[in-house]
C-alpha positions as CSV (number, residue, x, y, z in Angstrom):
1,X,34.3,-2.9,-20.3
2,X,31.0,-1.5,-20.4
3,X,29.1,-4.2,-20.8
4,X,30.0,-5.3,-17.7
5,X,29.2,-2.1,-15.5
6,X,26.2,-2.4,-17.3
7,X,25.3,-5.7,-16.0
8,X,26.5,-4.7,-12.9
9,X,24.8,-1.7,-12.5
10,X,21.3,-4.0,-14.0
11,X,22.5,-6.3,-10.5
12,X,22.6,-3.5,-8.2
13,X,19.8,-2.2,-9.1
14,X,17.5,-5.3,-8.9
15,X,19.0,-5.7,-5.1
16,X,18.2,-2.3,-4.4
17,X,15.1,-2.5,-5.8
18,X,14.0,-6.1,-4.1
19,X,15.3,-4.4,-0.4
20,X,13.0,-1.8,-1.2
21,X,10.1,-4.1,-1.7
22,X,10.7,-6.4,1.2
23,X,11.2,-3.3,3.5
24,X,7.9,-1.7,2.4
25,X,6.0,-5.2,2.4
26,X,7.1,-5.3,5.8
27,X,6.6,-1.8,6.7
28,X,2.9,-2.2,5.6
29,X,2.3,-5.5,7.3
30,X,3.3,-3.9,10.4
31,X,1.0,-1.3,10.2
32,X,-2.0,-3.8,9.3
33,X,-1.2,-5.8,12.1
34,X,-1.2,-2.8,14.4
35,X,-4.7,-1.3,13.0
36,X,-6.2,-4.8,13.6
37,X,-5.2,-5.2,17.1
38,X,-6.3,-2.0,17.6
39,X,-9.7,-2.8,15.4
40,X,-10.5,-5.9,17.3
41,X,-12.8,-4.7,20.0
42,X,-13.8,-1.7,19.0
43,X,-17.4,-2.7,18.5
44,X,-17.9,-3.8,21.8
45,X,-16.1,-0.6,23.6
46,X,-19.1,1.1,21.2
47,X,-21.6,-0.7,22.6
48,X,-20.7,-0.6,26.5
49,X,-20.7,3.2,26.1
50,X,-16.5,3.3,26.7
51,X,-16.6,5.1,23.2
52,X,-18.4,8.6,23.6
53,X,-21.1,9.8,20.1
54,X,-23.3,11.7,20.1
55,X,-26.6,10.2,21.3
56,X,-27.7,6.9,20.5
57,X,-25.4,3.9,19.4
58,X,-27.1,3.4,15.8
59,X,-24.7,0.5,14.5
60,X,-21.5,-0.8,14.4
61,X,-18.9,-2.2,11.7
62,X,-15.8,-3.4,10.4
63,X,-13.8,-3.8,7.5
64,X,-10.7,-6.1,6.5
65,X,-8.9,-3.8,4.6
66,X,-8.0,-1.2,5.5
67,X,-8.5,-2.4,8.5
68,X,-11.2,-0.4,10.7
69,X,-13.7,-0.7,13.0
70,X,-16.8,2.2,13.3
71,X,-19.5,3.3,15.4
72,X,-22.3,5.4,13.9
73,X,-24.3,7.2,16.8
74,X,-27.2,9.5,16.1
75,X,-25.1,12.5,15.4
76,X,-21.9,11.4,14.4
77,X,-19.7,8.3,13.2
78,X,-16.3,7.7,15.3
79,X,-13.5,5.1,13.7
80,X,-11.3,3.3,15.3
81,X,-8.3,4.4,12.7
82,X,-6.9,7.9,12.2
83,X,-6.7,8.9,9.4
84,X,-3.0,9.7,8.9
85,X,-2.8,5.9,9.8
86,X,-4.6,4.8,6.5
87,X,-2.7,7.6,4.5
88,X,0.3,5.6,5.8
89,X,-1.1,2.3,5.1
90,X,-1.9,3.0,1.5
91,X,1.5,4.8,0.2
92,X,3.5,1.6,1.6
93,X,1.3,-0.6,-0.4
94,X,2.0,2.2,-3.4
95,X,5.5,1.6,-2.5
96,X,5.1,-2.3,-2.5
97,X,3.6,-2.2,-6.2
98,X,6.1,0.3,-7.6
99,X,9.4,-1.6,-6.1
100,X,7.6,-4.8,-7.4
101,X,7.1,-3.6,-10.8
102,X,10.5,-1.5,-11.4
103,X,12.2,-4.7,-10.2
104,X,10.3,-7.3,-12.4
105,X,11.1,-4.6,-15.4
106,X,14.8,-5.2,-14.3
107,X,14.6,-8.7,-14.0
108,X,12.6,-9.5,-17.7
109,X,13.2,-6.2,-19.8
110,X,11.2,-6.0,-22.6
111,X,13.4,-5.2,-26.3
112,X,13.1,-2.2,-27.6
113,X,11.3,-2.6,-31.2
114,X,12.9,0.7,-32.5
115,X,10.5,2.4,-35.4
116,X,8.3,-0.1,-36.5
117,X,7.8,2.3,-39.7
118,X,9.8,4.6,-41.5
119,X,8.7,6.5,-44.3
120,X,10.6,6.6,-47.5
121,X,12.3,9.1,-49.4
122,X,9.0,10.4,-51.4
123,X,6.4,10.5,-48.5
């Protein structure tokens, strides 16, 4: 009898785990796909002056992941992505990894080897 709540328990698990991952996988596209939309013309809102520095445009740039758009002006740099936005984006990939990995541990355990060594009775 226990050997099957066991296996059961092993089941649920691996389900709850999996919904976890899918959810978060999700979660984080989402919140890629919004930060690129709002990435996309970022550079160009920089360099028609609808994006307020200080002083002179300087450069402008992107990046793919996370992604972000930036415009460096003489005195400062403004981003197109808050930060509490790329906090976000980074603990739902955390999430991604750590569902992933507890449920591949469920679905291939590894054995327990035990004590590979065990001294004997005069040592």
């Amino acid at each position: 009898m226990t050997n099957i709540r066991t296996a059961g328990g092993g089941r649920r698990r691996a389900v709850l785990l999996g919904t976890v991952a899918l959810l978060s996988l999700a979660a984080a596209g989402t919140v890629y796909g919004l930060l690129y939309a709002r990435s996309l013309d970022f550079d160009q809102r920089c360099e028609r002056g609808l994006v307020t520095g200080g002083g002179q445009l300087l450069e402008t740039g992107a990046s793919w992941l996370p992604p972000d758009a930036w415009c460096r002006f003489e005195d400062q740099s403004v981003s197109a992505t808050p930060f509490w936005a790329l906090l976000l984006f980074y603990a739902l990939l955390s999430v991604v990894v750590w569902a992933g990995t507890a449920l591949l541990r469920v679905l291939r355990p590894r054995p327990y080897p035990g004590l590979d060594w065990q001294p004997g009775p005069g040592r």
